[in-house]
C-alpha positions in Angstrom: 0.0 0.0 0.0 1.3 3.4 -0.8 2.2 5.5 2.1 0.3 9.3 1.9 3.2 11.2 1.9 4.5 8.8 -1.0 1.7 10.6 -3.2 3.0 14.0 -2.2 0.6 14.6 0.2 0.9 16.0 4.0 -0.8 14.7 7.0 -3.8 15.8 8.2 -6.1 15.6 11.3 -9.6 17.0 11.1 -11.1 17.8 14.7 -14.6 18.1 13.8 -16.4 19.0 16.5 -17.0 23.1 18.2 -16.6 21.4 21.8 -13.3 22.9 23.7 -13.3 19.2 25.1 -13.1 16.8 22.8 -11.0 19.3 20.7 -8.6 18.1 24.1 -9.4 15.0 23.6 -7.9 14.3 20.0 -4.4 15.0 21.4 -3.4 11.5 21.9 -4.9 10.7 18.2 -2.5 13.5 16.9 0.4 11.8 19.1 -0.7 8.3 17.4 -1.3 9.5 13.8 2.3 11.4 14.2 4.0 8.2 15.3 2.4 6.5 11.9 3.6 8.8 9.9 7.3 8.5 10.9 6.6 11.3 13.7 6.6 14.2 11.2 4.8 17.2 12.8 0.8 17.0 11.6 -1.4 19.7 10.3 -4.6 20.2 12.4 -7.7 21.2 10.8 -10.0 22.3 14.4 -12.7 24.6 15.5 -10.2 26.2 18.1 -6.5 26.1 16.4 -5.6 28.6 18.8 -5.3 25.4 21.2 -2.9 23.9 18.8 -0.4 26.4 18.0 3.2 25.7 19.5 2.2 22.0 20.1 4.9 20.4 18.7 3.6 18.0 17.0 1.6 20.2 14.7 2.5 22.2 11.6 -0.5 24.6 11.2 -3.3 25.2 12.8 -5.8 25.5 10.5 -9.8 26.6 10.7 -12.0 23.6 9.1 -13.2 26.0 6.2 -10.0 25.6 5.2 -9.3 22.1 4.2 -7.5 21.2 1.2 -8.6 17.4 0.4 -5.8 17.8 -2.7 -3.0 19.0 -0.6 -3.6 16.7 2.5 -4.2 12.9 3.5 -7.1 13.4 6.4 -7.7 11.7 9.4 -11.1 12.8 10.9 -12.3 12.5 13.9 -15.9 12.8 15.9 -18.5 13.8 13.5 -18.2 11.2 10.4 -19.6 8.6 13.2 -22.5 10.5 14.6 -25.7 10.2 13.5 -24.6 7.6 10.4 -25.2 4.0 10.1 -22.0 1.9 9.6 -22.0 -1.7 8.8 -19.8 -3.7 11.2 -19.6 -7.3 10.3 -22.8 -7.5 8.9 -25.1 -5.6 11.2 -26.1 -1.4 11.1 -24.9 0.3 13.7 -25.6 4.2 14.8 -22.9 5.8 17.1 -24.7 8.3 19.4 -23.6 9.4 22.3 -25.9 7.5 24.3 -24.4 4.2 22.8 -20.9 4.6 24.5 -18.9 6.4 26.4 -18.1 9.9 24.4 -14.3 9.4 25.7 -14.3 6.3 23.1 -14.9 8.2 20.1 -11.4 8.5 19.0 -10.4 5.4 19.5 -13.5 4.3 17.0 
């Protein structure tokens, strides 16, 4: 499988949610999509970038009006899951929040 960066793209994470914490939250999934990618500082795409700048693990800070899907490989986080059905070995699943704990969500 070609690697992201092989295909001239840079790394992305996508935050999308407006809450101050689960924006928190994705800071271990930054640390763990970093390590994937040969721990080369990330570009995060977040409702509160101000959170993010001088972390160093990240490149930009970036608004989410402002992704780029042709400059960057995106890992998203939080609100591709809500409110969707996913099939999961067969059988339709909803996330909500009522289904599991809300700390889980980025380890889904």
């Amino acid at each position: 499988m070609e690697h992201a960066t092989e295909k001239g793209l840079k790394v992305a994470l996508a935050i999308d949610t407006p809450a101050l914490g689960d924006t928190i939250a994705a800071i271990p999934t930054l640390r763990k999509i970093s390590e994937a990618h040969d721990n080369k500082k990330i570009t995060v795409f977040t409702s509160k970038p101000f959170l993010f700048e001088g972390h160093p693990l990240v490149d930009f800070a970036l608004p989410l009006d402002q992704i780029n899907k042709e400059e960057y490989f995106i890992h998203r986080t939080f609100m591709p899951l809500v409110g969707k059905t996913h099939d999961i070995n067969g059988e339709a699943i909803e996330f909500r929040y009522s289904n599991m704990d809300l700390r889980q969500f980025h380890a889904v």
